[in-house]
C-alpha positions in Angstrom: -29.9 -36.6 18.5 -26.4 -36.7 16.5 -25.9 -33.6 14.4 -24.4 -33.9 10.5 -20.8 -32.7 10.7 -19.9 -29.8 8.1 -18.2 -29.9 5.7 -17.4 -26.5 3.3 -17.5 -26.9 -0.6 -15.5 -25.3 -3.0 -17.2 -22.4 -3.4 -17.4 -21.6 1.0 -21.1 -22.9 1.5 -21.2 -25.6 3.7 -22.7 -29.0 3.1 -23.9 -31.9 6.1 -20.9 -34.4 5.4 -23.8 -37.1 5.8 -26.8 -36.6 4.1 -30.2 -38.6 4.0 -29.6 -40.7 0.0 -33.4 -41.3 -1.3 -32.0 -43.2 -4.6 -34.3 -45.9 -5.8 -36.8 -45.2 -2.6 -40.4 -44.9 -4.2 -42.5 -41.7 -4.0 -44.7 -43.0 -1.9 -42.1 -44.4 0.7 -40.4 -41.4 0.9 -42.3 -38.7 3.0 -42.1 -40.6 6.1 -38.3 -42.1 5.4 -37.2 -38.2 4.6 -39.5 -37.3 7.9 -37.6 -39.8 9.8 -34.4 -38.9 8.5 -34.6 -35.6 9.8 -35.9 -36.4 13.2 -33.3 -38.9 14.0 -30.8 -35.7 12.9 -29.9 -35.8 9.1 -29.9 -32.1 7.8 -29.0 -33.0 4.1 -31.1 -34.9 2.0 -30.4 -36.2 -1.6 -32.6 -36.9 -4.3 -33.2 -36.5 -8.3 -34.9 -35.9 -10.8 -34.5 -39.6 -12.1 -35.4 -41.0 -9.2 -38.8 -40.1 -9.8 -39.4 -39.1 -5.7 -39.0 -35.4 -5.6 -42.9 -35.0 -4.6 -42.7 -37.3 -1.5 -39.0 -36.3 -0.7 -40.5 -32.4 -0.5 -44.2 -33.5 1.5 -41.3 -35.3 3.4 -39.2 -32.5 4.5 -42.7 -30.0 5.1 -43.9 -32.7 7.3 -40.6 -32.9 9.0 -41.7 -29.3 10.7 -37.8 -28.3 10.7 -37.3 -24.9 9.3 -35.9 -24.6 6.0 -32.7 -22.4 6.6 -31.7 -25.1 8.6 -31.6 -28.3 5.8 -30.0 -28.8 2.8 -31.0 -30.0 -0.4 -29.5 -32.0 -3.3 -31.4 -32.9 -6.8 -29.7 -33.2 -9.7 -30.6 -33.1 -14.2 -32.1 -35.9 -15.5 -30.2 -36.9 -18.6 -33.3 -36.3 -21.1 -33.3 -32.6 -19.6 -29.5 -31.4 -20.8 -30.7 -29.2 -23.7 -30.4 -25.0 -22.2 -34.7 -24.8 -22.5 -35.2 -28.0 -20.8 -32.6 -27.5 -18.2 -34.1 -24.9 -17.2 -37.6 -25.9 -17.1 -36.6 -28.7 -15.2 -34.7 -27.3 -12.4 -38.3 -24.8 -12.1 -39.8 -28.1 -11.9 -38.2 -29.9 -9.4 -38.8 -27.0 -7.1 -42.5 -27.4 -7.3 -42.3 -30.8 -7.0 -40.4 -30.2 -3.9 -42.4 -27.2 -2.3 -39.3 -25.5 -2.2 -38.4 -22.1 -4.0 -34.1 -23.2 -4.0 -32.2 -25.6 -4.1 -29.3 -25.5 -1.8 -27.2 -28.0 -4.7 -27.9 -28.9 -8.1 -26.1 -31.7 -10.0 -25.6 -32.4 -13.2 -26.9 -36.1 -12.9 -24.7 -37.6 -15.9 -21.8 -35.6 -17.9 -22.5 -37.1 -21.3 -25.8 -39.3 -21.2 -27.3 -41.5 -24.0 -29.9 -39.4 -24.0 -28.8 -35.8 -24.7 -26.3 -34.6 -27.9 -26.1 -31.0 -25.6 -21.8 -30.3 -25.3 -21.5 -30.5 -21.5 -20.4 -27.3 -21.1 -23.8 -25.4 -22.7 -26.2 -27.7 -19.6 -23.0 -26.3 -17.4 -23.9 -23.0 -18.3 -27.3 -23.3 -17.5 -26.8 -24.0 -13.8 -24.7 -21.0 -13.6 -27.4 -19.0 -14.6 -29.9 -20.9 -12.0 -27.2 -20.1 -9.7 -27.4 -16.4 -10.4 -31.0 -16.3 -10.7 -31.3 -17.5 -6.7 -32.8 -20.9 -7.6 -29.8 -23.0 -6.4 -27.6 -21.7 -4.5 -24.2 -24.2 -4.8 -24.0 -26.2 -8.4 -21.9 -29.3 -9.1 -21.6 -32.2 -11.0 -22.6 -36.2 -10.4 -20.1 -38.6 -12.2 -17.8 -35.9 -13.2 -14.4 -37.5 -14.2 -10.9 -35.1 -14.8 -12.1 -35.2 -19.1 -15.2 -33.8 -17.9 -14.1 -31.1 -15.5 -11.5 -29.8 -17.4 -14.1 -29.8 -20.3 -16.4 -27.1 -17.9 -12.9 -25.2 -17.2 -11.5 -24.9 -20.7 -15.1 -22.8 -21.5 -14.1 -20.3 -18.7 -16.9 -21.6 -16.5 -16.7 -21.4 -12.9 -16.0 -25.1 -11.7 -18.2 -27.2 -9.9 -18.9 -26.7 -6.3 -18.9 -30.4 -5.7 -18.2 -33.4 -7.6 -20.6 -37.1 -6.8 -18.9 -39.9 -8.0 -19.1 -43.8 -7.1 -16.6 -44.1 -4.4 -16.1 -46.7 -1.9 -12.9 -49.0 -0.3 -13.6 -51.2 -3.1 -13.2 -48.0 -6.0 -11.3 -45.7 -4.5 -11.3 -43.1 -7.6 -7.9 -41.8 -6.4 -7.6 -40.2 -10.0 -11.0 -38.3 -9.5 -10.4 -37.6 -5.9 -6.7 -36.4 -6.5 -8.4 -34.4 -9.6 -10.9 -32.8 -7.3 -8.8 -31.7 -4.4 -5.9 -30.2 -6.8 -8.9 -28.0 -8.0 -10.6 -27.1 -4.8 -13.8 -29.6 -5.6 -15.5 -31.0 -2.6 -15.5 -35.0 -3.3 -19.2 -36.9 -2.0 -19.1 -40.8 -2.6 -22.9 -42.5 -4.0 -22.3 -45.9 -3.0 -20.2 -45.8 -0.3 -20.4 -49.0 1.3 -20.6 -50.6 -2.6 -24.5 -51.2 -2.6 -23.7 -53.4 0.6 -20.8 -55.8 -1.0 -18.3 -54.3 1.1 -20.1 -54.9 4.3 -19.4 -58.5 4.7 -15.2 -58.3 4.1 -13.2 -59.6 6.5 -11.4 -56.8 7.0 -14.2 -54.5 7.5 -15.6 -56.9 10.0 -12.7 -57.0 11.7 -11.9 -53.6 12.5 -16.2 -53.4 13.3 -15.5 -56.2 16.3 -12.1 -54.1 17.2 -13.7 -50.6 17.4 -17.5 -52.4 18.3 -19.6 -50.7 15.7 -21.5 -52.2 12.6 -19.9 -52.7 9.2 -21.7 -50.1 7.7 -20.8 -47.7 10.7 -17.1 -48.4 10.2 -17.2 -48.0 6.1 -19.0 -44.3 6.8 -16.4 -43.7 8.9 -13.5 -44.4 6.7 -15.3 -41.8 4.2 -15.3 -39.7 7.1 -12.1 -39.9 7.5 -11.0 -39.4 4.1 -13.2 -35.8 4.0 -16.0 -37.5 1.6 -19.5 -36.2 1.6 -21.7 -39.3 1.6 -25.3 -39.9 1.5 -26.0 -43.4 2.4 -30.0 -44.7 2.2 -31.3 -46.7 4.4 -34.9 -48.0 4.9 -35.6 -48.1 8.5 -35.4 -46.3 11.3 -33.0 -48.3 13.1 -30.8 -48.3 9.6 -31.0 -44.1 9.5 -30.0 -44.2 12.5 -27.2 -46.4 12.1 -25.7 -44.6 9.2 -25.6 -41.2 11.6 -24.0 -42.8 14.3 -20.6 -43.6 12.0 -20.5 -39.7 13.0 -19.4 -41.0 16.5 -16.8 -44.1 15.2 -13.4 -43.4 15.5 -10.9 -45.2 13.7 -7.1 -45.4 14.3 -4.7 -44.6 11.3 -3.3 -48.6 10.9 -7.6 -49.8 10.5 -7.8 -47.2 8.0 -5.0 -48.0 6.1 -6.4 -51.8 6.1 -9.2 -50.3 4.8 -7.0 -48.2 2.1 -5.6 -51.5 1.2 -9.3 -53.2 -0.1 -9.2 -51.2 -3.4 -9.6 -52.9 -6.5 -9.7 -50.2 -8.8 -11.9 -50.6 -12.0 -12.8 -54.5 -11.0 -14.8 -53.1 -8.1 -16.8 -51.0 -9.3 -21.1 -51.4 -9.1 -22.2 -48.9 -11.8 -20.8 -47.5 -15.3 -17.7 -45.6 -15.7 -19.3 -42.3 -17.1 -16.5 -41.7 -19.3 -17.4 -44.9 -21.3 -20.8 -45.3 -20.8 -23.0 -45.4 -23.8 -23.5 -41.7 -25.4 -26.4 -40.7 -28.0 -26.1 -42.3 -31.4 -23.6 -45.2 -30.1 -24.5 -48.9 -31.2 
């Protein structure tokens, strides 16, 4: 069995650099995926609210029959839930939905949603006081850009533990990243091989024949590398297993620096830039 590495957050509690990502895995499949997960070796698991799998990821880690104390859990808000009341009530909700009575990170999914006309920093506050309260016991945001964080840090709010943002060698988010490290914010990439795109560049499978691992293995690596949290999902066993095994690829400064050089900024990346996506009332 390979154990997570460690990597510390911003605010000294320690995270598994790769964690177990459940996005767009149905309820139903996820028990025995999460199960699996964490007898292969994963100790961090990731899941959210709007990924609608929080019941199976939970009966998932009770059937698992590791001890609590020794994983670590990530949901994050749903964008309908950013008013303070519903915060709330959905944080208390994802913990029964997860048989759990914390959670060891909670996310604010998206900073400005088309679903919620809550200021950012008033659902901030909210998971400050979760913190507090012993219900989560790190807090961070999911999509955060610079606008956003400095946003959280002109209300004289603690800053996030942990910012999740859509990193990969195609979008490398250097402004984000550079944003996050200045500040003391633990960067974790969601799509980090680029929902698979990356995986068949040349230059990826070259340095996977040179170093004789799988394109995937040598992408999670790279993140590695660079000091990124990441959570890739995988379906199968022999997938899970893959993605921990990057923990064991080594690569040399010159193949990561042929990596560095696949960026393509803004034309490469999968999902919507969260400081333009659609907000509430926007045609």
């Amino acid at each position: 069995m390979i154990s997570s590495g460690i990597v510390v957050m911003g605010d000294g509690h320690a995270i598994p650099q790769i964690g177990f990502g459940t996005y767009k895995i149905p309820d139903a499949d996820a028990a025995p995926l999460v199960a699996t997960a964490i007898e292969v070796g994963y100790r961090h698991v990731d899941t959210a609210q709007m990924y609608g799998n929080e019941v199976g990821v939970g009966r998932g880690i009770a059937d698992s029959g590791v001890a609590r104390d020794e994983l670590f859990v990530t949901s994050k808000l749903d964008n309908p839930n950013h008013a303070p009341g519903t915060a709330r009530a959905s944080i208390e909700r994802s913990l029964e939905d997860l048989g759990l009575d914390r959670l060891d990170l909670f996310l604010i999914h998206w900073p400005y949603p088309a679903d919620s006309t809550t200021p950012l920093a008033e659902t901030w506050q909210v998971l400050v006081d979760a913190r507090a309260a012993g219900l989560v016991t790190s807090i961070g945001m999911s999509n955060g850009q610079p606008e956003h964080l400095r946003e959280i840090q002109d209300a004289g709010l603690p800053l996030p533990a942990l910012d999740q943002a859509e990193i990969h060698p195609y979008l490398q988010n250097q402004e984000v990243v550079d944003f996050c490290r200045a500040e003391g914010i633990t960067v974790q990439a969601w799509s980090p091989i680029a929902r698979g795109r990356v995986l068949t560049d040349p230059v990826v499978e070259a340095v996977a024949a040179e170093v004789g691992a799988s394109p995937a293995q040598v992408v999670l690596a790279w993140h590695v590398g660079r000091d990124h949290v990441i959570i890739p999902k995988a379906s199968s066993r022999k997938r899970i297993e893959e993605n921990l095994g990057a923990l064991q690829v080594e690569l040399t400064a010159e193949q990561a620096a042929r990596i560095d050089a696949l960026d393509q900024g803004e034309a490469g990346r999968t999902g919507m830039h969260p400081s333009t996506m659609k907000r509430y009332g926007e045609e």
